[in-house]
C-alpha positions as CSV (number, residue, x, y, z in Angstrom):
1,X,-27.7,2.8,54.1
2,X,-26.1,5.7,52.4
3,X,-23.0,6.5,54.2
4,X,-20.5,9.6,53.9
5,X,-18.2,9.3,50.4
6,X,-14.5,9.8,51.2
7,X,-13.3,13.0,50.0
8,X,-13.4,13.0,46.4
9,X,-10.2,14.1,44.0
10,X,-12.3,14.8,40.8
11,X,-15.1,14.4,38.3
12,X,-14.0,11.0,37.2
13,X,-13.7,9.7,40.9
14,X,-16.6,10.8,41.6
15,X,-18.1,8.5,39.3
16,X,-15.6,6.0,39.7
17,X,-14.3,6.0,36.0
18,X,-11.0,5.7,34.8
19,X,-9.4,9.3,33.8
20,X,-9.4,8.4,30.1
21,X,-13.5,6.8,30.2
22,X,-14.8,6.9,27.3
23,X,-18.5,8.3,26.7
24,X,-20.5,4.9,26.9
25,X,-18.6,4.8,30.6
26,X,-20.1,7.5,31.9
27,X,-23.2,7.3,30.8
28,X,-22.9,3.5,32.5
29,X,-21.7,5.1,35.8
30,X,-24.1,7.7,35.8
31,X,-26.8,5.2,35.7
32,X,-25.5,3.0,37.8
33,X,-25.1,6.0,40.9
34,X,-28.1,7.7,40.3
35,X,-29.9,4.8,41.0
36,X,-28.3,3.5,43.7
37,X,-28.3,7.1,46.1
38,X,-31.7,8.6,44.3
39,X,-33.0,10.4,47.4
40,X,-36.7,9.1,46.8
41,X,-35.1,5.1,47.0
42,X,-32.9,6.4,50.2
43,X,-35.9,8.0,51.4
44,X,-38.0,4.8,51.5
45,X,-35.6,3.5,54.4
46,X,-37.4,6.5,56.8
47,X,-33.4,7.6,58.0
48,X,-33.9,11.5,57.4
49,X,-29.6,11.4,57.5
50,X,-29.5,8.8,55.0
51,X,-31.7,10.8,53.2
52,X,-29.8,13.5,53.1
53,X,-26.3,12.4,52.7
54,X,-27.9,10.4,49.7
55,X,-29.2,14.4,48.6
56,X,-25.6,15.3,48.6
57,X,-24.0,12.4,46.8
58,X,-26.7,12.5,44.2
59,X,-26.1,16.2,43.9
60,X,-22.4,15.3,43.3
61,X,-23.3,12.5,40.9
62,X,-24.9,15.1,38.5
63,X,-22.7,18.0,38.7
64,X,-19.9,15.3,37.5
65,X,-22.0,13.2,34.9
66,X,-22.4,17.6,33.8
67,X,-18.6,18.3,33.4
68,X,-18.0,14.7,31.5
69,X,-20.7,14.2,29.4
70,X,-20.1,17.8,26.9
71,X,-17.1,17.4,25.6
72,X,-16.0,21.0,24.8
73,X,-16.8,21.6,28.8
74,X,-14.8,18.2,29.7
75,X,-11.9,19.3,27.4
76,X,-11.7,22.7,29.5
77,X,-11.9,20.7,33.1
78,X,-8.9,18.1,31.6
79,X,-7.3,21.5,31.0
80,X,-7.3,23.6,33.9
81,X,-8.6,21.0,36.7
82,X,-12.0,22.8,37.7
83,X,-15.1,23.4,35.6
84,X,-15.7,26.7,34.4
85,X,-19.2,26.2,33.8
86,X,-21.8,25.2,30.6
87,X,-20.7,28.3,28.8
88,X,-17.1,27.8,26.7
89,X,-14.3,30.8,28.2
90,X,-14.6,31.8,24.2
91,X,-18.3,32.3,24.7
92,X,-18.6,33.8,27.8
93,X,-15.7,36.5,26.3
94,X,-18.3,37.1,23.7
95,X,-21.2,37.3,25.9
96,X,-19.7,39.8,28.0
97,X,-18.2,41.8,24.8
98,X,-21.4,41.7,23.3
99,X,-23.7,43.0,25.9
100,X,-21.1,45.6,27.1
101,X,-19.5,47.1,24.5
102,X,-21.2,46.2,20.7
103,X,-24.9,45.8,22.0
104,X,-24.8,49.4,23.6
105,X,-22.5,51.0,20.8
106,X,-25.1,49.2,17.7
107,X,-28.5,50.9,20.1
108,X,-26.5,54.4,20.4
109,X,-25.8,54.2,16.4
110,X,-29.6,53.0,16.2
111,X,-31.0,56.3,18.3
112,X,-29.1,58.4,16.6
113,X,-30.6,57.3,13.2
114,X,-33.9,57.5,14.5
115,X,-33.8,60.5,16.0
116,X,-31.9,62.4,13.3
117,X,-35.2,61.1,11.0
118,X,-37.9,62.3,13.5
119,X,-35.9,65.6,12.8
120,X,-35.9,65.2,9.2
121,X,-40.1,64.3,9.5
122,X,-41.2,67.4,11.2
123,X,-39.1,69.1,8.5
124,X,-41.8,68.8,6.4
125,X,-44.4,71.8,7.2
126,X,-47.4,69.5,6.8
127,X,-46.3,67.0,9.2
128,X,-45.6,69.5,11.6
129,X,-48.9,71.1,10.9
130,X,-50.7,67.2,11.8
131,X,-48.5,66.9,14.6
132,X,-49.8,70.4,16.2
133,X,-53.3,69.8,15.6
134,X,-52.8,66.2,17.6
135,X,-51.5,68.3,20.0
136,X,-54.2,70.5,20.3
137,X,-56.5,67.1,20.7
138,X,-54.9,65.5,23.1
139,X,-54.7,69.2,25.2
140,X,-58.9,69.1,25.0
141,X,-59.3,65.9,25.2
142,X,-57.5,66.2,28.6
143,X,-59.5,68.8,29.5
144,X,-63.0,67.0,29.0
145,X,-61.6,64.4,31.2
146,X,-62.1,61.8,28.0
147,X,-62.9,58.1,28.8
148,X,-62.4,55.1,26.3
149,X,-63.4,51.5,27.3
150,X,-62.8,52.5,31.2
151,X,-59.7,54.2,30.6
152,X,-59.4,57.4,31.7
153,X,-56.9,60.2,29.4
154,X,-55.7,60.8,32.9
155,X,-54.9,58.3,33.9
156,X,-51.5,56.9,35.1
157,X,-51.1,54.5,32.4
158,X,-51.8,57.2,29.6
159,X,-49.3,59.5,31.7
160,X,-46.1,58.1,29.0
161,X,-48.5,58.5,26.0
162,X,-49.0,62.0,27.5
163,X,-45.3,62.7,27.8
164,X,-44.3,61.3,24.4
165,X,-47.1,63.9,22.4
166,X,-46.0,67.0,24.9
167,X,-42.4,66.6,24.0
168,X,-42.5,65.8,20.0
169,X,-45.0,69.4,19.5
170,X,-42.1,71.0,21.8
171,X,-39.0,70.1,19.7
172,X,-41.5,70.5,16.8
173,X,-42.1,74.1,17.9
174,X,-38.2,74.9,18.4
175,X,-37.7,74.0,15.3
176,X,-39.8,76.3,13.8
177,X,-38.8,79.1,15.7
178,X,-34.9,77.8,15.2
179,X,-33.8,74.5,13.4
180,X,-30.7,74.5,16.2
181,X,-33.0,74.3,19.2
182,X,-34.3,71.2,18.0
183,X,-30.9,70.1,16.7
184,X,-29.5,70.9,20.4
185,X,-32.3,68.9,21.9
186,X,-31.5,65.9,19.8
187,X,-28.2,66.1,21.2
188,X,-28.9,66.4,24.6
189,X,-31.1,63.3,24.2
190,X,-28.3,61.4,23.0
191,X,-25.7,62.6,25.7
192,X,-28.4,61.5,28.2
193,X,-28.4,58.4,27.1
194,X,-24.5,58.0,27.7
195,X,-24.2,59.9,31.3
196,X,-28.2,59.0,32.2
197,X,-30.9,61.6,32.5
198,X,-30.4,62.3,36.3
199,X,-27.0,63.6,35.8
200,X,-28.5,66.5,33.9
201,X,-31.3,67.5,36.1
202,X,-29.7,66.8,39.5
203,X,-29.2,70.7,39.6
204,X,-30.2,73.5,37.7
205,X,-26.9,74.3,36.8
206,X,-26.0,71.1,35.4
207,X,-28.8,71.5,33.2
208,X,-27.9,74.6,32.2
209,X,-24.4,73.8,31.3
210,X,-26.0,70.7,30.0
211,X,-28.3,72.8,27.5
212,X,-24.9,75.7,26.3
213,X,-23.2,72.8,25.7
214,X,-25.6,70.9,23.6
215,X,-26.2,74.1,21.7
216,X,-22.4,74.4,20.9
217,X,-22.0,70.5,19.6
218,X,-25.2,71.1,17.7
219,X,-23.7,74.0,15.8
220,X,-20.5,72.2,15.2
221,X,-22.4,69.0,14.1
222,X,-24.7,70.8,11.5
223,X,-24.4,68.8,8.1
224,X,-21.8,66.3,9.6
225,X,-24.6,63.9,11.1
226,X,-24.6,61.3,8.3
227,X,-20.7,61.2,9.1
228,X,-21.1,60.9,12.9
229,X,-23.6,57.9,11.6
230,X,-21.1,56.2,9.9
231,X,-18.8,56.4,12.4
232,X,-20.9,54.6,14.8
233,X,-21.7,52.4,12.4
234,X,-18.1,51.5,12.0
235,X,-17.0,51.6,15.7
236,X,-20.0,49.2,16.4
237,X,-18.4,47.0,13.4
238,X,-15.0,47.2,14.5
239,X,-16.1,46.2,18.1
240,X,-17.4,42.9,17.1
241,X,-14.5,41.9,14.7
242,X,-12.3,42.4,17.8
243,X,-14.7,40.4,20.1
244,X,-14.5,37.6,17.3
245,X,-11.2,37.9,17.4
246,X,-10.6,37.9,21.1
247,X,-12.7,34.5,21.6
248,X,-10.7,33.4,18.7
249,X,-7.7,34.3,20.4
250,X,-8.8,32.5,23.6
251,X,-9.8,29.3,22.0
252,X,-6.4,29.2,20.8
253,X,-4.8,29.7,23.9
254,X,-7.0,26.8,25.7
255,X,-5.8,24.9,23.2
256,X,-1.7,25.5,23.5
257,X,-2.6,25.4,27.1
258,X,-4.5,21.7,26.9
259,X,-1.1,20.9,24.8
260,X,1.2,21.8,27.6
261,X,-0.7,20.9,30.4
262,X,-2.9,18.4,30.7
263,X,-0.4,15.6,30.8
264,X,0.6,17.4,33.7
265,X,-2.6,17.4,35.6
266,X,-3.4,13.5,34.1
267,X,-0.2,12.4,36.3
268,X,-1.1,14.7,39.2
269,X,-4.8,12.9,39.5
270,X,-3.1,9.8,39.3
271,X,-0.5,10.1,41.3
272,X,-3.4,11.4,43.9
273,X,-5.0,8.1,43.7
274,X,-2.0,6.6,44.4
275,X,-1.4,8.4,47.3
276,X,-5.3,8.1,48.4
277,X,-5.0,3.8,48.5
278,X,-1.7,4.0,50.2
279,X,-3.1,6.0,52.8
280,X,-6.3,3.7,52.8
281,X,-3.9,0.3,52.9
282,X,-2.2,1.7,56.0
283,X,-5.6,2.3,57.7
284,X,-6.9,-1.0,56.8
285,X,-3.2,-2.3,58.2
286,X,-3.6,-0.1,61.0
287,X,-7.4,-1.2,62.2
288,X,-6.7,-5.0,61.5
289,X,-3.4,-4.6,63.7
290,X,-6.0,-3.2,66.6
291,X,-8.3,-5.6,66.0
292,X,-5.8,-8.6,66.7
293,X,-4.2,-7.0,69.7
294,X,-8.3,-6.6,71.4
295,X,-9.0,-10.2,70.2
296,X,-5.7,-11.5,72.6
């Protein structure tokens, strides 16, 4: 019958290991428990509570046999006295770092490139000439209502397809009537991307201011691009040097930290043990006591 544990003071007494077990001993205790309060072998008894208190305790079991069995993960519960989780504190700096600050600084460098070369592209009068007549396909291909294997040129799912060819023969067209309409477009792509599209056409005004202002950057960015480039490219470099260094940083300090401390905490689970079969001597002292006074 599985019955309620007493109140557990860690990892290691939840397996009932010593605090300095070594890897071969908790693998042994892990075996041992998950055996004995499986809920499937409880469940064979037919006591749904057994059942699930067993649920629990087996629940417990694993989340312990977790924290000991890594050894970076039980060097950082040693440390501190709680698990931080699977991920290492150094990795989850870098996780976070990466995805945002470097991730979205190395796909704003990357948009930029590409978009400065779709200008470039359509800088050549050819191109711009195929791009048109495209244009003028799709436009009577629309028209006609044109079907291809059951798919309709208007339907919803050709709707982005649509969208992409409208807008590439629009910028193309500003830039033949003016190179810095389609420079100013570019730029206003980009700055959507940092403040989001809805931002700019909220309100007419914001999109107007959105479109004098892009018009003024554009001007004062003609024939520094490459430069602007570089400088992403750089700040995206820089980013992750200082991310590498920060989870450097905080490996270090774990490790000062596990140098200071964990003596510390090694007598404080101990001395908790102590005070845990004290307390469990008196009981037994004080029900034996009880039961010789009802006996007389």
């Amino acid at each position: 019958t599985a019955r309620r544990p007493a109140m557990m003071i860690d990892a290691y007494d939840v397996l009932g290991i010593a605090l300095d077990a070594t890897e071969e001993d908790i693998k042994k205790a892990y075996k041992r428990l998950s055996l004995q309060f499986h809920p499937d072998k409880v469940q064979a008894s037919g006591n749904s509570r057994d059942s699930q208190l067993a649920g629990e305790k087996f629940h417990e079991i694993k989340l312990a046999y977790d924290i000991l069995q890594e050894p970076d993960r039980r060097k950082i519960y040693d440390t501190f006295g709680l698990d931080l989780g699977e991920e290492r504190p150094e990795m989850e700096v870098w996780t976070i770092g990466l995805g945002t600050l470097v991730s979205p600084m190395g796909l704003f460098a990357l948009k930029t490139a590409l978009s400065r070369a779709a200008l470039w592209v359509i800088s050549f009068k050819w191109i711009g000439i195929l791009l048109i007549l495209c244009g003028c396909v799709v436009v009577a291909l629309y028209a006609a209502d044109f079907t291809f294997r059951e798919m309709s040129i208007r339907s919803k799912d050709a709707v982005p397809w649509l969208i992409q060819i409208a807008v590439v023969d629009a910028v193309l067209i500003l830039y033949w009537i003016w190179p810095l309409l389609a420079d100013a477009v570019n730029v206003c792509y980009l700055v959507s991307e940092v403040i989001g599209v809805p931002l700019l056409i909220e309100s007419w005004k914001g999109g107007a201011i959105a479109v004098v202002v892009s018009l003024i950057l554009a001007r004062l960015f003609r024939g520094w691009w490459l430069w602007i480039l570089g400088l992403e490219v750089v700040l995206a470099i820089v980013l992750l040097i200082a991310l590498t260094v920060a989870g450097g940083i905080m490996r270090l300090w774990i490790e000062s930290v596990q140098t200071q401390h964990s003596d510390k905490l090694r007598e404080w689970r101990q001395a908790m043990r102590r005070q845990r079969k004290a307390l469990e001597d008196e009981i037994a002292d004080l029900r034996k006591k009880l039961q010789e006074k009802g006996a007389r």
